[in-house]
C-alpha positions as CSV (number, residue, x, y, z in Angstrom):
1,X,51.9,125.6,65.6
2,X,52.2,124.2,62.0
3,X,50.4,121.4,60.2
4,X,51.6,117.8,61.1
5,X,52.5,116.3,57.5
6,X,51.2,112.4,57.2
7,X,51.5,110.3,54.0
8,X,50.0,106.9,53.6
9,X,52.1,104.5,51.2
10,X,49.8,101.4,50.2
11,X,49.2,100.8,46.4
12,X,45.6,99.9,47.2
13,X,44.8,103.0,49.8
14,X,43.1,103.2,51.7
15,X,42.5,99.7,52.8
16,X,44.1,99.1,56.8
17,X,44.7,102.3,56.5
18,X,41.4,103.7,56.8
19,X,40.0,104.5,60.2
20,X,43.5,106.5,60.7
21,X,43.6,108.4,57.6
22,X,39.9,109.7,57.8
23,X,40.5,110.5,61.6
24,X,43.7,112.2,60.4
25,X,42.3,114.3,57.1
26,X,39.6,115.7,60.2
27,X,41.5,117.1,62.0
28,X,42.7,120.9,61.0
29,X,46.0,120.1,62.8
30,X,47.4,117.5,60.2
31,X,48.1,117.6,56.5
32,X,47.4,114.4,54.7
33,X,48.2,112.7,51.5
34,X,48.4,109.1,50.2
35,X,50.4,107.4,47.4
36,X,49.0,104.4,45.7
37,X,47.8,102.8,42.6
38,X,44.7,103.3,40.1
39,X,43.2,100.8,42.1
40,X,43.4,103.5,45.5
41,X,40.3,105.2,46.8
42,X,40.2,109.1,47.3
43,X,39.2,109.9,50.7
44,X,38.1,113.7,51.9
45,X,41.0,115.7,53.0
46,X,43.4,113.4,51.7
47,X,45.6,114.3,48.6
48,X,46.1,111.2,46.9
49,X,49.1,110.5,44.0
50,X,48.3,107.7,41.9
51,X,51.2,105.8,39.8
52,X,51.0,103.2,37.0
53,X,53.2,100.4,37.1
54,X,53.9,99.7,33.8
55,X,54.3,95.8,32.6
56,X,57.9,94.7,33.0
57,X,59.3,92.0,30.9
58,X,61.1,90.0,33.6
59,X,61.7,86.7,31.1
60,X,65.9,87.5,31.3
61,X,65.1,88.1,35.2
62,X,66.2,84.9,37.8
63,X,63.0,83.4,38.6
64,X,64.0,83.6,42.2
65,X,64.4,87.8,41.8
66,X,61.6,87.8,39.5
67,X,59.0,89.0,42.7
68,X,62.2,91.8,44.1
69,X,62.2,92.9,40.2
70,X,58.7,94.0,40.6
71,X,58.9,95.4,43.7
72,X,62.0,97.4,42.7
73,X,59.5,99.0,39.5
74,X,57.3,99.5,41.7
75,X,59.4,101.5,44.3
76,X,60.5,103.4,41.2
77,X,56.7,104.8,40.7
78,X,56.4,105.5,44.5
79,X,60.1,107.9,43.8
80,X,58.5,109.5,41.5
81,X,55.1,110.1,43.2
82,X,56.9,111.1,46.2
83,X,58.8,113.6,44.1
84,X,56.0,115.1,42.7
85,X,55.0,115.7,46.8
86,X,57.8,117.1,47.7
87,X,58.2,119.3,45.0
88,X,54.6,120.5,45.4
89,X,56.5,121.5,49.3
90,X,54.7,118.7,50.9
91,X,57.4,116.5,53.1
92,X,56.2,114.4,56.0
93,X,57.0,114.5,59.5
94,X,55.9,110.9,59.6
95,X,54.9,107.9,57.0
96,X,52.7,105.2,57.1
97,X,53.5,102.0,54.5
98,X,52.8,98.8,53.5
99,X,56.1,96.9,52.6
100,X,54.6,94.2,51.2
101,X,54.7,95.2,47.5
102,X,58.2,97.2,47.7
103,X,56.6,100.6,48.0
104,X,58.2,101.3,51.1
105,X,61.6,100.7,49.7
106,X,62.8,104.3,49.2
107,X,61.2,106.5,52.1
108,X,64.0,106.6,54.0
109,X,66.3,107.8,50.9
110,X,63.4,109.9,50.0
111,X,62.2,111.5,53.4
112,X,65.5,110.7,55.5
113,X,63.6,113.5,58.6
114,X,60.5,111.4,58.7
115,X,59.6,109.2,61.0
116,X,58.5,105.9,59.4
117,X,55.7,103.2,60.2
118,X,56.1,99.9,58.7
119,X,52.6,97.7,58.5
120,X,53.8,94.5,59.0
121,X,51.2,92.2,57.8
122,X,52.8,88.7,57.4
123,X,56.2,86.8,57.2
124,X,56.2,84.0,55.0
125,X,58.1,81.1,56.3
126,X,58.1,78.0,54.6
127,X,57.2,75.5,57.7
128,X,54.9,75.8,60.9
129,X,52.1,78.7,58.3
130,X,49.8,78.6,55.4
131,X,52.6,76.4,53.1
132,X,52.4,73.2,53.7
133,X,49.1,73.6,56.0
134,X,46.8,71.0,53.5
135,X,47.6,67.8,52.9
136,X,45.4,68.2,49.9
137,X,47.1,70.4,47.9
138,X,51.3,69.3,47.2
139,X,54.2,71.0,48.4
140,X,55.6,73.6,45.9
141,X,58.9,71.9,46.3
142,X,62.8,73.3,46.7
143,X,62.5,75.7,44.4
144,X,59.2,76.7,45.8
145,X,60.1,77.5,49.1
146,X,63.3,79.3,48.5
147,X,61.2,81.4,46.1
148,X,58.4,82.0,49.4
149,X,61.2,82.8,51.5
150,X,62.6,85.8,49.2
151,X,59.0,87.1,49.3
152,X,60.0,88.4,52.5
153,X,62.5,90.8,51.1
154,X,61.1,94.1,50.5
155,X,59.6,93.4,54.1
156,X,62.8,93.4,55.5
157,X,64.6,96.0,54.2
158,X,61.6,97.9,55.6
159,X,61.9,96.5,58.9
160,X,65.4,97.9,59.0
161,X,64.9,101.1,57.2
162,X,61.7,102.1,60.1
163,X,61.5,103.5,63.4
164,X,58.6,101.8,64.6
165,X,56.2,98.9,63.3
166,X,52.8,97.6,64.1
167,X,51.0,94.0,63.6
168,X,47.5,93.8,63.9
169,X,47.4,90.6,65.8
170,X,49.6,89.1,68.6
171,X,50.0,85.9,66.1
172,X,50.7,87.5,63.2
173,X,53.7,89.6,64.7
174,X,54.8,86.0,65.8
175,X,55.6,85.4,62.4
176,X,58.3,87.9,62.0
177,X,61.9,86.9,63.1
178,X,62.3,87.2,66.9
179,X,65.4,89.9,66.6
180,X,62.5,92.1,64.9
181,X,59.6,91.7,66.5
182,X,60.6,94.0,69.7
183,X,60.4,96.7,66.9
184,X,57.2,95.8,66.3
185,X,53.9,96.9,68.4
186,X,50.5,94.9,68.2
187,X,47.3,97.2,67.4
188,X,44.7,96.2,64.9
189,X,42.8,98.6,63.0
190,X,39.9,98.2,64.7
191,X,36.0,97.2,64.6
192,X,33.6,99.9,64.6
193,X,31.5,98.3,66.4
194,X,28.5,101.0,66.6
195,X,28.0,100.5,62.9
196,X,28.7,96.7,63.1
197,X,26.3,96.2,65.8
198,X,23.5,93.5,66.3
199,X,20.0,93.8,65.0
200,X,17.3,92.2,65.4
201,X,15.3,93.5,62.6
202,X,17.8,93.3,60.0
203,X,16.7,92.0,56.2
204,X,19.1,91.4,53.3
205,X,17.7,92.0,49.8
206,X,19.1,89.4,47.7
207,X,19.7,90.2,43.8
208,X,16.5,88.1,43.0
209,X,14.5,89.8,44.8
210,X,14.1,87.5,48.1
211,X,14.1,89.0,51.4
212,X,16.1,87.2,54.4
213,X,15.8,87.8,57.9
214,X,16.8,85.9,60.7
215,X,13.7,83.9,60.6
216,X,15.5,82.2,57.4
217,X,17.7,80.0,59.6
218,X,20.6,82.0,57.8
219,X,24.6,80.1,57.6
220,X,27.1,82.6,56.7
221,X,30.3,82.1,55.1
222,X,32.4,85.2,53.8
223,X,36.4,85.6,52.2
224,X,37.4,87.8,50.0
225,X,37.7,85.0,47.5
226,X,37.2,81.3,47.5
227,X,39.7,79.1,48.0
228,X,41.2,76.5,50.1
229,X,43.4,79.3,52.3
230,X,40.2,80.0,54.0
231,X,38.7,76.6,53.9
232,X,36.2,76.9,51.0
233,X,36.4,73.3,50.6
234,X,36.2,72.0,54.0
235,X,32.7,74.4,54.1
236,X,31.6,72.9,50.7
237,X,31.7,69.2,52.0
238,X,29.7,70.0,55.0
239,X,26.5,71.8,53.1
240,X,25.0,68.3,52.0
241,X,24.9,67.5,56.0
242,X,23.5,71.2,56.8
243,X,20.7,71.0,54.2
244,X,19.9,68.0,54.7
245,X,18.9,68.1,58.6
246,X,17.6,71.6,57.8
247,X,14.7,72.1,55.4
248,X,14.9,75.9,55.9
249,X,18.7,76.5,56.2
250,X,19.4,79.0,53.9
251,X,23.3,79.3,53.0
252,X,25.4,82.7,51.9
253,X,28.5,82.4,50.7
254,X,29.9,86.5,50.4
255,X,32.9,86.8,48.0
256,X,34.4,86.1,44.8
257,X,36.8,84.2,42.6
258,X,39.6,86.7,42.1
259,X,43.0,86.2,42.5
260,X,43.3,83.6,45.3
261,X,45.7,84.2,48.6
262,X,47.3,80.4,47.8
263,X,47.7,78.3,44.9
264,X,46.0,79.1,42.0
265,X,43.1,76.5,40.6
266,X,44.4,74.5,37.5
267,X,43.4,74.7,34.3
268,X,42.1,78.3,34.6
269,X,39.4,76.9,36.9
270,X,38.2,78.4,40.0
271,X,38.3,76.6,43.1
272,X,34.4,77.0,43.7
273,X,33.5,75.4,40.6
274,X,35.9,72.3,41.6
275,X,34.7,72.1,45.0
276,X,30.6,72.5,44.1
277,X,31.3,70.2,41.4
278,X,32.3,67.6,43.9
279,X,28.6,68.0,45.6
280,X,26.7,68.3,42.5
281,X,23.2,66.5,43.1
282,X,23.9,66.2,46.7
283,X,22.6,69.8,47.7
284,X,19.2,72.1,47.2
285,X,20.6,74.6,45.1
286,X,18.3,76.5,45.2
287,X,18.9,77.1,49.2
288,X,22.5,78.1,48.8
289,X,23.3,81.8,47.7
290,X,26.3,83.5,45.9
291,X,26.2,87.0,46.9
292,X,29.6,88.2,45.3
293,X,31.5,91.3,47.2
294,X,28.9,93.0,49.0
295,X,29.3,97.1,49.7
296,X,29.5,97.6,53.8
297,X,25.9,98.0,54.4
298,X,24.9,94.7,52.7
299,X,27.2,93.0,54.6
300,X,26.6,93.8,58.2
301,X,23.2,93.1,57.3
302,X,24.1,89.3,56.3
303,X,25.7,89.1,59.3
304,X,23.0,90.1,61.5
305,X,20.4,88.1,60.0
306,X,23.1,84.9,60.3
307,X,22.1,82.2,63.2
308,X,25.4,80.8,62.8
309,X,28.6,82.3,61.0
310,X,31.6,79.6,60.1
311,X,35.5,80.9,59.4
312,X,38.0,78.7,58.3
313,X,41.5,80.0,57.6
314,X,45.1,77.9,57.5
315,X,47.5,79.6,60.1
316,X,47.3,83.3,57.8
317,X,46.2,86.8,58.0
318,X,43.6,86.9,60.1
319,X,40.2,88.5,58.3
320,X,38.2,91.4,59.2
321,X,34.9,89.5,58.6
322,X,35.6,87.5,61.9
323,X,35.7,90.3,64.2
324,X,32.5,91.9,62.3
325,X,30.9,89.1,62.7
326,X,31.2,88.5,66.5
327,X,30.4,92.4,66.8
328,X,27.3,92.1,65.3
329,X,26.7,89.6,67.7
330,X,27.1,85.9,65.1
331,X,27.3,82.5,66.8
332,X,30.7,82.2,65.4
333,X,31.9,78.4,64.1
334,X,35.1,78.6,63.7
335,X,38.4,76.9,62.7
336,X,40.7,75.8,65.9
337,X,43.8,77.3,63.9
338,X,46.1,79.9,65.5
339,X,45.0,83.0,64.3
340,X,41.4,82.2,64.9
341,X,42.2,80.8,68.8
342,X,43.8,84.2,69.3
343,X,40.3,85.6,69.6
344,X,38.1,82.2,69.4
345,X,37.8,80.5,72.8
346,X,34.9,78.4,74.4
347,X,33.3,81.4,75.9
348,X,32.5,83.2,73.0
349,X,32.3,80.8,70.0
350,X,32.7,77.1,68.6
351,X,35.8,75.9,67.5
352,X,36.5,72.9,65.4
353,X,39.2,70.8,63.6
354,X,39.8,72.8,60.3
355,X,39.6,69.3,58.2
356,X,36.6,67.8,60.1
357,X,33.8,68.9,57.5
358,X,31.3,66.5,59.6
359,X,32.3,68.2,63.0
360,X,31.4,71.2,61.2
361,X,27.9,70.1,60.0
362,X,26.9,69.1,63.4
363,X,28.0,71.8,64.9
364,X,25.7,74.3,62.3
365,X,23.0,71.5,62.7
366,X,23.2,71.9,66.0
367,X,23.2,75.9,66.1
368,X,20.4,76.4,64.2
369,X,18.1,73.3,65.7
370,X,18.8,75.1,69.3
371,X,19.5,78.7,68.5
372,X,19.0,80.3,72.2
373,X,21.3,77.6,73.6
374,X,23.9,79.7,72.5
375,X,22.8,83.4,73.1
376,X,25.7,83.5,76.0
377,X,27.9,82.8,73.5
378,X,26.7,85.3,71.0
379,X,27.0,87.7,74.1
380,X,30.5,87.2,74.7
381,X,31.4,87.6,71.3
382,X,30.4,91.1,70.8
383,X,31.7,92.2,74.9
384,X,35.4,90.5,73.0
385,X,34.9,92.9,70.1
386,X,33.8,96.0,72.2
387,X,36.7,95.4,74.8
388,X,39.7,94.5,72.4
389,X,38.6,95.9,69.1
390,X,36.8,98.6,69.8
391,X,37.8,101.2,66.8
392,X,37.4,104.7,69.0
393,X,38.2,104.0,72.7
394,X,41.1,101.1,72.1
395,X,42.6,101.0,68.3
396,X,42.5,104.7,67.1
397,X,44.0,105.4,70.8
398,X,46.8,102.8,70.6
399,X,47.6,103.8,67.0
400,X,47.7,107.2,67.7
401,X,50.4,106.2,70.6
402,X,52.4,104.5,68.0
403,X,52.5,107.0,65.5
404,X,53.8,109.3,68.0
405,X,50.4,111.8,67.8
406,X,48.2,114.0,69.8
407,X,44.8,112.1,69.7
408,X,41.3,112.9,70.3
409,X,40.2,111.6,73.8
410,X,39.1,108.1,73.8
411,X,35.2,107.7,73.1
412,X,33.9,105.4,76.3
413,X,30.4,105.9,75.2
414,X,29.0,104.7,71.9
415,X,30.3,101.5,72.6
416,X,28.2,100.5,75.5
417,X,27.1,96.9,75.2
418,X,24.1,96.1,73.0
419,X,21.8,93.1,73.9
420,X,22.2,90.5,71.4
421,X,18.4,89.0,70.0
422,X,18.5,85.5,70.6
């Protein structure tokens, strides 16, 4: 029986793509490769094309098509690297893209056999989501939101051009127009919860030397960047209330100060030097810790040294880091916004008002005062994880499904419930 042919399309592979593509690139049966950008990782047993999007001058460009002009360069660069596949005799029975940057937009010219995967990620929609969310920061205007709506484009035409489609979360499909969304099947990528996993001897090396454990009295706070989409500033303005009730709380904040999800910080600023200025001289520094991006390992370990883990987001993508940290068993303090009540509920963590910064404080107080008052909870939030995003015996099953492929039977057994240390 010949190879199964797979390619990946995401201009920073592997990314959600992971778990799939390893699982794929081990097995003899399938052939595997990738297209993406410099910024792509190589993974074994995948052949990986890189382009280079070369800087387009988009000045005589309408600033509403400004975003589609992009996307349509960028498309170019994924012709071309598909070309270079197919001339090399490599053309897929099936393909697996992210629309989101217009790479997707000419599979189904280029590969019209295939069958094709769309990821769908997010819809943006100018009411009832992330724009708009914050009274803080201003609407972006008429202009503004005719300009977020077309942002959906490239999606779209993918939607149409694809046989099937998947959303990792129930909420995040219910973003996409209702004629789509029967196209479009819910399975997240999944948790592998073996590796992320409680501990109750965990330690986290920080770069000055200091060892944490969880007899630190550890808060956790992790986003890929800082900024108010994930609710930076509502953490901020409740550390002066944490600190000051407790003498040994030590904070971690995990990320960085890249490009943000929302609005950019003015005057070439970034949003965590605005929003620590505001509680300059009211906090120990000394207590609180920037860790930057930390590699896998690091993480889980800040995680399961953490006595209490806070996620904010506005109604958006829904992050990894939440369902890591309830697998490794975190007391999980949490934003009461859609996404998050998806998996949140009273039986496995504490949720809040996203704008009440003092309900926030007294809730962290209040975990790390009376940590074994909450070791149900903790519990609950790793049985969630194991049941629903378990990566071997639920996601790589389901996804498999989706795709239309022979899988692996589902793995029942590394999964078995670990005790969480109060």
């Amino acid at each position: 029986m010949p190879m199964k042919k797979i390619l990946f399309v995401h201009n920073n592979f592997p990314a959600q793509f992971l778990h799939i593509a390893e699982t794929l690139a081990a097995d003899p049966g399938f052939e595997v490769a990738a297209i993406g950008t410099h910024t792509a990782r190589r993974l074994s047993g995948v052949d990986l094309v890189q382009y280079s999007l070369r800087d387009g001058d988009v000045a005589a460009t309408h600033p509403f098509a400004r975003r589609f002009d992009l996307e349509c360069r960028r498309a170019e660069e994924v012709l071309y690297a598909a070309s270079s596949l197919s001339a090399r005799g490599f053309v897929p029975d099936l393909v697996f893209a992210h629309p989101g940057w217009g790479e997707a937009l000419p599979l189904r010219a280029m590969f019209p056999g295939a069958r094709i995967v769309t990821y769908c990620e997010f819809f943006y929609r100018v009411t009832g989501q992330d724009s708009g969310f914050d009274p803080e920061f201003p609407g972006i205007g008429i202009d503004g939101d005719v300009a977020l709506h077309l942002k959906n484009a490239a999606t779209l035409l993918a939607l149409v051009d694809c046989d099937a489609a998947v959303s990792p979360t129930q909420w995040q499909r219910s973003t996409f127009p209702a004629e789509f969304q029967p196209k479009i099947k819910v399975v997240h990528e999944g948790i592998d919860t073996g590796k992320a996993k409680p501990s109750p001897h965990a330690s986290l090396r920080l770069r000055t030397g200091r060892v944490l454990t969880k007899a630190d009295e550890v808060v956790t706070f992790a986003a890929r960047n800082f900024e108010p989409v994930r609710g930076f500033h509502i953490f901020t303005r409740a550390l002066p209330r944490i600190l000051a009730a407790n003498p040994r709380a030590q904070i971690l904040l995990v990320g960085g100060d890249g490009a943000p999800y929302g609005a950019l910080p003015p005057d070439g600023q970034s949003w965590r030097k605005i929003f620590f200025d505001e509680i300059a001289g009211k906090v120990d520094t000394s207590r609180i810790h920037f860790t930057g991006h930390l590699g896998r390992q690091e993480f889980l370990q800040a995680l399961q040294i953490s006595l209490a883990h806070v996620y904010l987001t506005y109604p958006f993508v829904l992050s990894w880091s939440l369902l890591e940290a309830m697998s490794t068993g975190c007391l999980v303090i949490a934003s009461a916004t859609p996404p998050v009540e998806e998996v949140v509920n009273a039986e496995n963590g504490i949720l809040f008002p996203f704008f009440d910064a003092d309900q926030l404080a007294d809730r962290v107080v209040e975990a790390l005062a009376h940590p074994r008052r909450f070791k149900s909870l903790r519990a609950q939030a790793r049985a969630t994880i194991v049941k629903r995003f378990d990566l071997r015996s639920v996601c790589l099953p389901r996804v498999f499904d989706l795709l239309g492929l022979e899988h692996p039977g589902a793995d029942l057994t590394h999964a078995a419930e670990l005790p969480v240390d109060a």
